[in-house]
NUMIGU-117979 format. One line per 5 residues: number of its first residue (from 1); for each residue x, y, z of C-alpha. Coordinates in Angstrom, 3 decimals. Example, Ala and Ser with C-alpha at 12.3 -4.5 7.8 and 13.67 -1.06 7.14 Angstrom:
2
1	12.300/-4.500/7.800 | 13.670/-1.060/7.140
***
This chain:
570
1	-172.740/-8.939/49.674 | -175.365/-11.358/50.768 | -176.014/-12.306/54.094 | -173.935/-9.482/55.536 | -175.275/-10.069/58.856
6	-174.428/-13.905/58.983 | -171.724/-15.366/61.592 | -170.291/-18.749/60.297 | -172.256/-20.791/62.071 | -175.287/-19.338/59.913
11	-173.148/-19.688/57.097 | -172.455/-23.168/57.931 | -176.231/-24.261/57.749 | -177.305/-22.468/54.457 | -173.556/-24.330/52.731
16	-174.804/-27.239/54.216 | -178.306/-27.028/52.469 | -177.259/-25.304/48.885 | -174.312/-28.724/48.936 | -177.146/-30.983/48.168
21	-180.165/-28.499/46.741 | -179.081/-28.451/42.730 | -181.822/-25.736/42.242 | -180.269/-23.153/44.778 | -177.850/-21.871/42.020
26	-177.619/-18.241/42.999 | -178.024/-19.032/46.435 | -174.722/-21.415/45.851 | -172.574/-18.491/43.992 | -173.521/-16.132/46.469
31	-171.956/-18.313/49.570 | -169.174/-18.786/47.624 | -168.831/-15.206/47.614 | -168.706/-14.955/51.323 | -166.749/-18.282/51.835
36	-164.000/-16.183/49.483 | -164.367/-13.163/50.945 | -163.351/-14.595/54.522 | -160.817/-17.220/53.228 | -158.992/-13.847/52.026
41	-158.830/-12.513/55.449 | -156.027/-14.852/57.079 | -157.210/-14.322/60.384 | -160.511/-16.098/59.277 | -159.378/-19.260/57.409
46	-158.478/-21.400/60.396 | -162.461/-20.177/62.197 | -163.350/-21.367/58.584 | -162.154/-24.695/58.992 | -163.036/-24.651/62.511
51	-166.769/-23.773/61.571 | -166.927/-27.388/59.677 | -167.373/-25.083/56.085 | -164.449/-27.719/54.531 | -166.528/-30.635/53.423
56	-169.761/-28.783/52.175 | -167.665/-26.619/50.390 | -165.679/-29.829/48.850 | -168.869/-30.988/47.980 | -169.417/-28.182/45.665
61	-166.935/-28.996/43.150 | -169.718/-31.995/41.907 | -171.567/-29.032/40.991 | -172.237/-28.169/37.521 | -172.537/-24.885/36.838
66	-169.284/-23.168/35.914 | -169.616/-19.991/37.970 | -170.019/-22.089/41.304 | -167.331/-23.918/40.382 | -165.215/-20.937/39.944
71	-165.597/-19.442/43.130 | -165.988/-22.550/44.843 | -162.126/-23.679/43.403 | -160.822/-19.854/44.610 | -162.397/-20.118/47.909
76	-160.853/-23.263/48.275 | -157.187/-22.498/47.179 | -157.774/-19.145/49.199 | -158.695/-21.025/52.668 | -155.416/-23.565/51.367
81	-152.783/-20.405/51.085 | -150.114/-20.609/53.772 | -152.689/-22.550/56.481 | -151.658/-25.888/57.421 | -155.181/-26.652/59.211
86	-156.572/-25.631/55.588 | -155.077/-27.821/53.695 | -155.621/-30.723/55.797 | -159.338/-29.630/56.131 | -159.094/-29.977/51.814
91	-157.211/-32.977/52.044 | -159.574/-35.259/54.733 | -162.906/-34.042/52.766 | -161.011/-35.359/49.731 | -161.012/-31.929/47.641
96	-157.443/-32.480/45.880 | -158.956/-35.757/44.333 | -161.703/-34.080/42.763 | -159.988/-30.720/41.585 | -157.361/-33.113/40.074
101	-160.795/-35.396/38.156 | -161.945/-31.378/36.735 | -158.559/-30.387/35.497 | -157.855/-33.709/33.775 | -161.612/-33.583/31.796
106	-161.124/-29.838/31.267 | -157.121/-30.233/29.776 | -158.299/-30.377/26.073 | -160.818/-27.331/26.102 | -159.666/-23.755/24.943
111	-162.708/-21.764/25.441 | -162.270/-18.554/27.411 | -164.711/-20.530/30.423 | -162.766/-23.880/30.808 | -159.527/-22.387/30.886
116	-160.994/-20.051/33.186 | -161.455/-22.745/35.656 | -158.404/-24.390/34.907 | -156.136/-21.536/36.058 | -158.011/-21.151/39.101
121	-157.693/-25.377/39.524 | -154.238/-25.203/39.270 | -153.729/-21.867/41.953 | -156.302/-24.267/44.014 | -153.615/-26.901/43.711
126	-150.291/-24.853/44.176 | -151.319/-23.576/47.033 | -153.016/-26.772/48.377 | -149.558/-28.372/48.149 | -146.672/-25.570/48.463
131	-143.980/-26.209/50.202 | -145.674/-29.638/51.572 | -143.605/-33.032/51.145 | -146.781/-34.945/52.171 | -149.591/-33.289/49.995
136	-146.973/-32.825/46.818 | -146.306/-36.733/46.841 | -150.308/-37.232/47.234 | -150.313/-35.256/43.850 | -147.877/-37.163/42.255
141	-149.534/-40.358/43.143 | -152.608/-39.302/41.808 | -150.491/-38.936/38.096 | -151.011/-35.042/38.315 | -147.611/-34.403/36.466
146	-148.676/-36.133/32.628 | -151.867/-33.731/33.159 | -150.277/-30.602/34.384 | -147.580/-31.406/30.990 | -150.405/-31.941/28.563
151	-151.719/-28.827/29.771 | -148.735/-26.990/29.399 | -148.486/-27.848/25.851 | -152.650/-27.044/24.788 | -152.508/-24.109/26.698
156	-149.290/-22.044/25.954 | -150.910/-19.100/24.796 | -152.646/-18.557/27.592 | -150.083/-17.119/29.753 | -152.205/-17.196/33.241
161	-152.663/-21.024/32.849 | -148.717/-21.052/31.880 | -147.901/-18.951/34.467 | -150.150/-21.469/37.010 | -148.608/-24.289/35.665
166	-145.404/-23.466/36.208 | -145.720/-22.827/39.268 | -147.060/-25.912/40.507 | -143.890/-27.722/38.206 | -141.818/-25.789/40.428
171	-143.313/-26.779/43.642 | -143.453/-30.587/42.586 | -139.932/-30.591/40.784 | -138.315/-30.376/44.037 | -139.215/-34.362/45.216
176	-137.251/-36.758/43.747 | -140.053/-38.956/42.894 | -141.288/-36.349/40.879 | -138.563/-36.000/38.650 | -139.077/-40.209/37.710
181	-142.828/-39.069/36.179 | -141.258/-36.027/34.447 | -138.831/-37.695/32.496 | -141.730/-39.788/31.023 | -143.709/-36.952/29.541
186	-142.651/-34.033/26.850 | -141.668/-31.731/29.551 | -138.016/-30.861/28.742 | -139.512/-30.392/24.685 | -142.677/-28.473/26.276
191	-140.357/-25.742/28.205 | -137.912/-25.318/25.837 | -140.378/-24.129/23.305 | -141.528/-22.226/25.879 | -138.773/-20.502/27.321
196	-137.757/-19.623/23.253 | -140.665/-17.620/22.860 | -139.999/-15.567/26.288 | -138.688/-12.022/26.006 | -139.252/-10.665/29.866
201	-136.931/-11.255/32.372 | -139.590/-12.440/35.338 | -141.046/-14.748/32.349 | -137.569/-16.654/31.518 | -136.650/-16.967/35.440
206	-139.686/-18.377/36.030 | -139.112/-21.193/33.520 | -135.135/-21.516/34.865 | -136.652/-22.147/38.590 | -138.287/-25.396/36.878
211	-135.481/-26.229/34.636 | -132.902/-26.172/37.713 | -134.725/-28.956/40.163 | -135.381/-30.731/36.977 | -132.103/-30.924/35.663
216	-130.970/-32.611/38.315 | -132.158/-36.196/36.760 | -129.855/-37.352/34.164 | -132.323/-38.498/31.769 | -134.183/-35.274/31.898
221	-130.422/-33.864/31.292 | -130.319/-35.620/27.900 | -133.808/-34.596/27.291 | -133.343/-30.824/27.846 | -130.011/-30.948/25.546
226	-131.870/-33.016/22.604 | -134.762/-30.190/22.956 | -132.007/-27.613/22.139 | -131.852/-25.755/25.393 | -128.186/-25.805/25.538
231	-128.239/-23.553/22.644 | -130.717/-21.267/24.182 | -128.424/-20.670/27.247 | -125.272/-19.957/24.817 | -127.437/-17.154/23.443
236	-128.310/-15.723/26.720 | -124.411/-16.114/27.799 | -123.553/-14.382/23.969 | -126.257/-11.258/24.701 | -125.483/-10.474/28.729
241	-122.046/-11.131/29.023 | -121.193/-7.332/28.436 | -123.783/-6.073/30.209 | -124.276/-4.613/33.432 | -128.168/-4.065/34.087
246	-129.049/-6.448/37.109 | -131.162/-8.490/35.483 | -128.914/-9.442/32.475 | -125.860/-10.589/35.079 | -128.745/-12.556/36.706
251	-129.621/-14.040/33.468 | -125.934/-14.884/32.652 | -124.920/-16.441/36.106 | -128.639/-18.564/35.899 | -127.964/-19.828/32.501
256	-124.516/-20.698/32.692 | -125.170/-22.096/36.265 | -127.745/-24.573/34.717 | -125.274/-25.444/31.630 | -122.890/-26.716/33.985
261	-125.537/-28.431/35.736 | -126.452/-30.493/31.939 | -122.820/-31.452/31.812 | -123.470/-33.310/34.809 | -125.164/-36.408/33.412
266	-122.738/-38.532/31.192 | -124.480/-38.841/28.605 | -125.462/-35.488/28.042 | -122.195/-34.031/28.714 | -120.805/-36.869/26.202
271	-123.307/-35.549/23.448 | -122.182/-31.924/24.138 | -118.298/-32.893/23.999 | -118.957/-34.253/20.779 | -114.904/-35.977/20.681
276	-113.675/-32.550/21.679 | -115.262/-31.016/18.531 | -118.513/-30.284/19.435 | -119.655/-26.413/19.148 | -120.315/-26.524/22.239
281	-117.629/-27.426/23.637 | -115.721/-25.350/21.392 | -117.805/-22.000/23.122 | -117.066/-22.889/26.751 | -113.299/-23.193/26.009
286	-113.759/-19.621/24.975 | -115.300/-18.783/28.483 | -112.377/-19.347/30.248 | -110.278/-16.330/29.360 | -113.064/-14.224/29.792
291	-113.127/-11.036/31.608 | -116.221/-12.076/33.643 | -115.674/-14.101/36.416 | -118.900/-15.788/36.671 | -117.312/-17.457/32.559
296	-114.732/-17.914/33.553 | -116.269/-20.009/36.689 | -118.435/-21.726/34.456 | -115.766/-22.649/31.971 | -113.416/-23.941/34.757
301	-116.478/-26.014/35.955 | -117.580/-27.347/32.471 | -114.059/-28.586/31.792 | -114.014/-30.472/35.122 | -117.466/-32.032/33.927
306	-115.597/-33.220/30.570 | -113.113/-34.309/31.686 | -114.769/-37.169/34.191 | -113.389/-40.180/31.408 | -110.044/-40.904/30.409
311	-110.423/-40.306/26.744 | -111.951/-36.992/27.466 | -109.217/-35.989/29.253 | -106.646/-36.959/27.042 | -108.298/-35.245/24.588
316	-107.949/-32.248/26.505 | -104.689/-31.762/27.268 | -103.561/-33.065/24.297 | -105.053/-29.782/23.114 | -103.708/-27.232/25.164
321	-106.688/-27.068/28.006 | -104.167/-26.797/30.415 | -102.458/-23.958/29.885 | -105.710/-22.327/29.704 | -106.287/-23.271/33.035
326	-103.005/-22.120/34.596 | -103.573/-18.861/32.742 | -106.851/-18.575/34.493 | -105.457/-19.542/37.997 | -102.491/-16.731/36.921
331	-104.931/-14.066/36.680 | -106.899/-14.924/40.601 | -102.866/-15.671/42.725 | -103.494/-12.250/44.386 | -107.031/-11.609/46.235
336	-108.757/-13.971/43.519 | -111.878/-14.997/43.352 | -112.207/-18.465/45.166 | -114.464/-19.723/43.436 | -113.036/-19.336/40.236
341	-109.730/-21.126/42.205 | -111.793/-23.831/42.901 | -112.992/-24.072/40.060 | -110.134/-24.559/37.763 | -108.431/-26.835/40.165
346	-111.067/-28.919/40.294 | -110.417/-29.326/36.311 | -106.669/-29.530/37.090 | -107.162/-32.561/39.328 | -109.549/-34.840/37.164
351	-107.244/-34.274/33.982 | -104.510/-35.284/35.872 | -106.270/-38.764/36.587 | -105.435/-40.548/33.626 | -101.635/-42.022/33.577
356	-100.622/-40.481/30.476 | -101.675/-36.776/31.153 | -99.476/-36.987/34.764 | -95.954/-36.447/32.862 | -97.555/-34.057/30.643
361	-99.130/-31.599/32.452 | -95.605/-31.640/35.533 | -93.612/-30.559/32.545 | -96.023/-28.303/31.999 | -95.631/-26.587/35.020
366	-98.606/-27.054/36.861 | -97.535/-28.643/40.316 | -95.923/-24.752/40.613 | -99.151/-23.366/39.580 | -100.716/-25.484/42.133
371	-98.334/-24.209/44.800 | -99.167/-20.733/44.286 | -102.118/-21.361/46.234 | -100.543/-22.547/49.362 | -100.589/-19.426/51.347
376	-104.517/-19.684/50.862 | -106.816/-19.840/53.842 | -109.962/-21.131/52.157 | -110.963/-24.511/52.732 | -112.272/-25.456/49.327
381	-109.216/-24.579/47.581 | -106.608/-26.057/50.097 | -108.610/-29.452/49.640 | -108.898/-29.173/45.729 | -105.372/-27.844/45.614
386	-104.279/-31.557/47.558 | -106.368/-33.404/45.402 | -104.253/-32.014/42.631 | -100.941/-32.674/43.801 | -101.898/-35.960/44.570
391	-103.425/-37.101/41.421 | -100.401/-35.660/39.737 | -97.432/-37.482/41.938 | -99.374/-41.049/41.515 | -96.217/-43.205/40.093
396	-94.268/-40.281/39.420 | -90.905/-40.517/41.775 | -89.496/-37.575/40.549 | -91.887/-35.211/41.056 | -93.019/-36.804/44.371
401	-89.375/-36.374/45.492 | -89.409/-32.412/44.493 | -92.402/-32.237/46.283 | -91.160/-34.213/49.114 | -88.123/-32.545/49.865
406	-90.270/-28.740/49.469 | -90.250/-28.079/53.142 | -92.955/-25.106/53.002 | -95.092/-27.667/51.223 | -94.447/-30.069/53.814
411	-95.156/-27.648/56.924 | -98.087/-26.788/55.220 | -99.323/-29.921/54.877 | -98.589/-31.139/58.815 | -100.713/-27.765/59.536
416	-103.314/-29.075/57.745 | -103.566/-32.155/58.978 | -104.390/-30.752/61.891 | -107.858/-28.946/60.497 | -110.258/-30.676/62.729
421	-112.876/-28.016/61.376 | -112.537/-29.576/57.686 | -112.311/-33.527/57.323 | -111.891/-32.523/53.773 | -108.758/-31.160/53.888
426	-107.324/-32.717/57.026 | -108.191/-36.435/54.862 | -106.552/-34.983/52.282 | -103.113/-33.268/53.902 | -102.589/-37.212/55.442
431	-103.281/-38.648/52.181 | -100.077/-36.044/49.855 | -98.180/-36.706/53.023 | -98.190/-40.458/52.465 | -98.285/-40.507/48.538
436	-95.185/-38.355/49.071 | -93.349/-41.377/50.707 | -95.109/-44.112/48.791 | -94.275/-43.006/45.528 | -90.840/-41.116/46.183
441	-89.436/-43.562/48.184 | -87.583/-40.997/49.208 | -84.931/-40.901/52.582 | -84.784/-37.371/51.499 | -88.317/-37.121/52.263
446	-88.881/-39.441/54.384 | -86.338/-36.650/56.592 | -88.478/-33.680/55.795 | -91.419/-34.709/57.118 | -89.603/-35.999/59.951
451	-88.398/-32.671/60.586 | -91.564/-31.021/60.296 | -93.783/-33.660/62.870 | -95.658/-35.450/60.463 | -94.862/-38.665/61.714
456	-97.876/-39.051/64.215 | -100.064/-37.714/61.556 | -99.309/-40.650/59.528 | -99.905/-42.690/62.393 | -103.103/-41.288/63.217
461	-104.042/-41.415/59.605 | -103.558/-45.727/60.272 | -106.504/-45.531/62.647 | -108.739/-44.293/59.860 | -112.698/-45.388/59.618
466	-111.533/-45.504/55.835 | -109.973/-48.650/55.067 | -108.151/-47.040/51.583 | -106.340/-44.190/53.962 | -105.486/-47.023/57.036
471	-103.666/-49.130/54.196 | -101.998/-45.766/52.750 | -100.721/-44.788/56.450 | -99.335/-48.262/56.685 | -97.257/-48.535/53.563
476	-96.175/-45.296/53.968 | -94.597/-46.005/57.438 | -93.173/-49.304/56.250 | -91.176/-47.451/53.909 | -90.570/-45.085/56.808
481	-89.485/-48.133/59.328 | -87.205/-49.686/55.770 | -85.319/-46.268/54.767 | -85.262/-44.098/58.125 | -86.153/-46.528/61.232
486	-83.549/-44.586/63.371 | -84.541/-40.822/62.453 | -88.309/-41.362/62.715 | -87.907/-44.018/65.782 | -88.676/-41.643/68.555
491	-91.797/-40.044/66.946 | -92.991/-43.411/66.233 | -92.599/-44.529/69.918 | -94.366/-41.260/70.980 | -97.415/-41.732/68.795
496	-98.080/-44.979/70.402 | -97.538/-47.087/66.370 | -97.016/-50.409/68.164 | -100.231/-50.574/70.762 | -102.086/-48.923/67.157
501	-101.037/-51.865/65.429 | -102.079/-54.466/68.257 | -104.979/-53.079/67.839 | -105.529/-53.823/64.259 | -104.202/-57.153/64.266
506	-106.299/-57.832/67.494 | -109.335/-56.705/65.723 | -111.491/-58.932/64.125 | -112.969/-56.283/61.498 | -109.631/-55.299/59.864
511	-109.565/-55.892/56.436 | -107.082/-58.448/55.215 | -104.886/-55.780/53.752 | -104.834/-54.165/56.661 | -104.004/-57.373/58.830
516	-101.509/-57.956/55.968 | -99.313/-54.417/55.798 | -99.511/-54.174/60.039 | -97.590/-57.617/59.968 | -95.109/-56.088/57.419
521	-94.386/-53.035/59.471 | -94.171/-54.833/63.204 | -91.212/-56.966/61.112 | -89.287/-53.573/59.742 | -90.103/-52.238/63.686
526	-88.375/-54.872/65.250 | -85.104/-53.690/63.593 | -85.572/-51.346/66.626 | -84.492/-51.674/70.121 | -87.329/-49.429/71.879
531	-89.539/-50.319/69.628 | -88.622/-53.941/69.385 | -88.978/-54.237/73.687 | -92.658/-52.787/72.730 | -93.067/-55.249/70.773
536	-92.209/-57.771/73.033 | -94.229/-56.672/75.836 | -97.401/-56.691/73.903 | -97.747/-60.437/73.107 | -97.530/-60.684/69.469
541	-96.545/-63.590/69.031 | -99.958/-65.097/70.265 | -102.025/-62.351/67.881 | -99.729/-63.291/64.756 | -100.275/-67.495/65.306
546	-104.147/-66.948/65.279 | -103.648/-65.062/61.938 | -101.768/-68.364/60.915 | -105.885/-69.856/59.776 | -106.799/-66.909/58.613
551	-109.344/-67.438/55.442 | -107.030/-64.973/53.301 | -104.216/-66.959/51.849 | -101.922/-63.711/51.783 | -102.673/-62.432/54.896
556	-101.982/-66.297/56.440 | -98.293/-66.801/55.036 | -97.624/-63.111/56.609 | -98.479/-64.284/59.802 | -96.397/-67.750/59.655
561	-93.385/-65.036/57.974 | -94.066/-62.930/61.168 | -94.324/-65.014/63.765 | -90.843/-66.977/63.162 | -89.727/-63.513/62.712
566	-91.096/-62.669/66.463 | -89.554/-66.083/67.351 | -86.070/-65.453/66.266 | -86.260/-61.848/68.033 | -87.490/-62.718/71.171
***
């Protein structure tokens, strides 16, 4: 190598002079050479940049002869790998500009030399920017994306550039802004065609780990199913799914992963269902009583992305999906697999959402199917497991009153609302609780969970940030204070109910409704006498007359109801 005696500091000088003598060709390539040679060594790239070798080196890249630039761009993306000072040494002399200027004049030419540079441009760029918010958004802002997508397409025989370029997709797929310039350029068409020509393994995940960030914009969602890559993943789920190399079950989890991910976006999962005809909808139905879990997780998980309209889910269990789904949560009762659990009562819950499919699928059995699960210990499944229940109970008395009076249930469900460690589920356990009164109606029930101290859960539940659960905890223990005043009278003393609803009446940011339904149950209190001397001592009267001018209309004749109601009582 030349100049083997040379510290930087020599170095330093002769880059400074070859930077801005055009003749000194050779004399540029060869300090290149050594530039490369230390940028290699890690424990040289930050003296590099200390040495001041950055902006000489940047200045290179004007240069026109081919091999400079070569070694010039490798140095460069060499002295950029995994070194923050590096990159920021690149970035101030303004070397990400100019590499950016080369690639774009370069993108059309396929001779052996300018793709050459190109591959080495792009490894200059991923690792100028990897895993860097800052210097990835400075790419995108210079419109790197359109370039990098053109490229993809003149270039994908050459599987260096490819490979280069996909990497650098992968590092800027993750920023949301990114995803915005995508979705204007061929790129879903572009690695589709791409990924159908791959036969390795390594080749095809590469392509997935751009796919999956990607995917995660709905319009790119649309794109990626008009381009036919939902057919391409139904192949790879048709060849692995009986396999058990490693890399095949990798293949089969990745692709079926990323198909649920396409039924995300509404319209694309709309084009796939196809009015419940579709083929492809017609091939994840069949996943579902498959022998592999990670199907049968998918199909659970594609039916609960169908089935986010009404007419999809009517659709559905019009045709039987549901039994198919208790089958499947049949076959995991016993030490199943939880996310497959999840899964399928995720599906459960949003088919039940639609009023018509609610009578259906409780003579269907499913409410006992749900129940199954209530020994389970798993977070995700007790709270998708409540979510079911209570979708399927909305306006159905009956089976709110089974449910109701099921004192397991009910015990289970007090526990729960205890889970401090979950919001999820304890949210959840107070909102079946009070759907199981509201919709009941229930003395029956309205006993039970008496009986099993859910009282000052529902109480609790009234003090909620979230104004929907307040108003549910509220006409729940109206109906409480209407049908069983005298059974539930000493829990509601103990939980404090009348200072609570002080409180929200005294508080200027209640909501109307929740001004409104806090009247309603003070007036069903009063029918109390411990309650009632609460009441008393607390002033009401002067919190209800100020209500009297309140702007809501509703909420005003409450308070004028209430207060003569106070008035007679006192």
């Amino acid at each position: 190598m030349l100049f083997p005696n040379d510290n930087l500091s020599d170095a330093l000088k002769k880059l400074k002079i070859t930077a801005t003598d055009s003749t000194a060709d050779s004399l540029e390539g060869c300090l290149d050479c050594l530039l490369q040679a230390l940028a290699q060594n890690k424990f040289m790239r930050n003296p590099c940049v200390d040495a001041g070798l950055i902006p000489p080196l940047v200045q290179l890249l004007n240069c026109k002869d081919q091999e400079v630039l070569l070694q010039t761009g490798r140095a460069l993306g060499n002295i950029c790998y995994d070194s923050h000072e590096g990159r920021n040494a690149v970035d101030h002399a303004g070397g990400a500009h100019i590499v950016v200027d080369h690639i774009r004049s370069l993108c059309s030419k396929t001779d052996p030399a300018s793709e050459k540079l190109l591959t080495v441009f792009c490894g200059m760029l991923m690792n100028y920017s990897n895993e860097n918010d800052t210097l990835q958004s400075q790419l995108i802002n210079m419109g790197v994306i359109p370039t990098l997508v053109k490229l993809l397409g003149i270039h994908c025989q050459n599987a260096a550039l490819t490979e280069m370029c996909l990497v650098a997709f992968g590092n800027l797929a993750e920023l949301e802004s990114s995803k915005e310039q995508f979705a204007y350029t061929n790129i879903a068409e572009e690695l589709v065609k791409l990924f159908k020509k791959q036969i390795e393994h390594d080749k095809k995940e590469m392509i997935f780990e751009v796919l999956a960030p990607l995917a995660e914009n709905d319009v790119i969602k649309l794109q990626l199913v008009e381009a036919g890559l939902v057919e391409c993943l139904l192949e790879i789920v048709q060849k692995t799914v009986d396999s058990d190399k490693e890399d095949d079950i990798a293949e089969l989890k990745t692709a079926s992963d990323l198909m649920v991910l396409l039924l995300l976006g509404d319209e694309s999962m709309q084009k796939l269902f196809e009015g419940g005809k579709g083929s492809v909808f017609q091939r994840v139905l069949s996943w579902i009583p498959s022998n592999s879990h990670q199907l049968q997780l998918a199909g659970a998980l594609a039916i609960a992305n169908f089935a986010r309209n009404d007419g999809n889910c009517i659709h559905m269990v019009d045709n039987g999906i549901v039994q198919k789904l208790m089958d499947l949560l049949d076959r995991h009762v016993e030490d199943g697999n939880v996310t497959v659990q999840h899964a399928a009562l995720s599906a459960l819950r949003n088919l039940a959402i639609p009023v018509v499919n609610k009578a259906k699928m409780l003579s269907a059995g499913v409410a006992e199917a749900v129940l199954k699960f209530l020994r389970s210990e798993m977070p995700p499944v007790q709270f998708k497991l409540l979510g079911t229940l209570r979708m399927l109970i909305d306006a159905q008395a009956e089976a709110a009153e089974q449910l109701g009076r099921n004192v397991k249930l009910v015990e289970r469900l007090v526990e729960w609302c205890e889970a401090k460690d979950h919001a999820g589920v304890m949210g959840e356990s107070n909102r079946l609780l009070s759907a199981l009164i509201r919709h009941s109606k229930s003395k029956d029930v309205i006993r039970t969970i008496v009986q099993s101290g859910g009282i000052k859960h529902l109480v609790t539940m009234a003090t909620s940030e979230h104004v929907i659960m307040q108003n549910e905890a509220l006409v729940a223990l109206a109906l409480i204070a209407a049908l069983e005043l005298v059974t539930a009278e000493k829990d509601l003393e103990n939980a404090q109910l009348v200072q609570i609803l002080h409180r929200l009446l005294s508080d200027d940011r209640s909501a109307p409704e929740i001004k409104y339904n806090s009247m309603v149950l003070i007036c069903a209190l009063i029918g109390s006498e411990p309650l009632q001397k609460e009441v008393q001592s607390m002033a009401f009267l002067e919190v209800v007359s100020k209500l009297r001018s309140h702007e809501n209309k509703t909420v005003a004749q409450q308070a004028s109801l209430t207060e003569q109601r106070l008035a007679v009582e006192s």
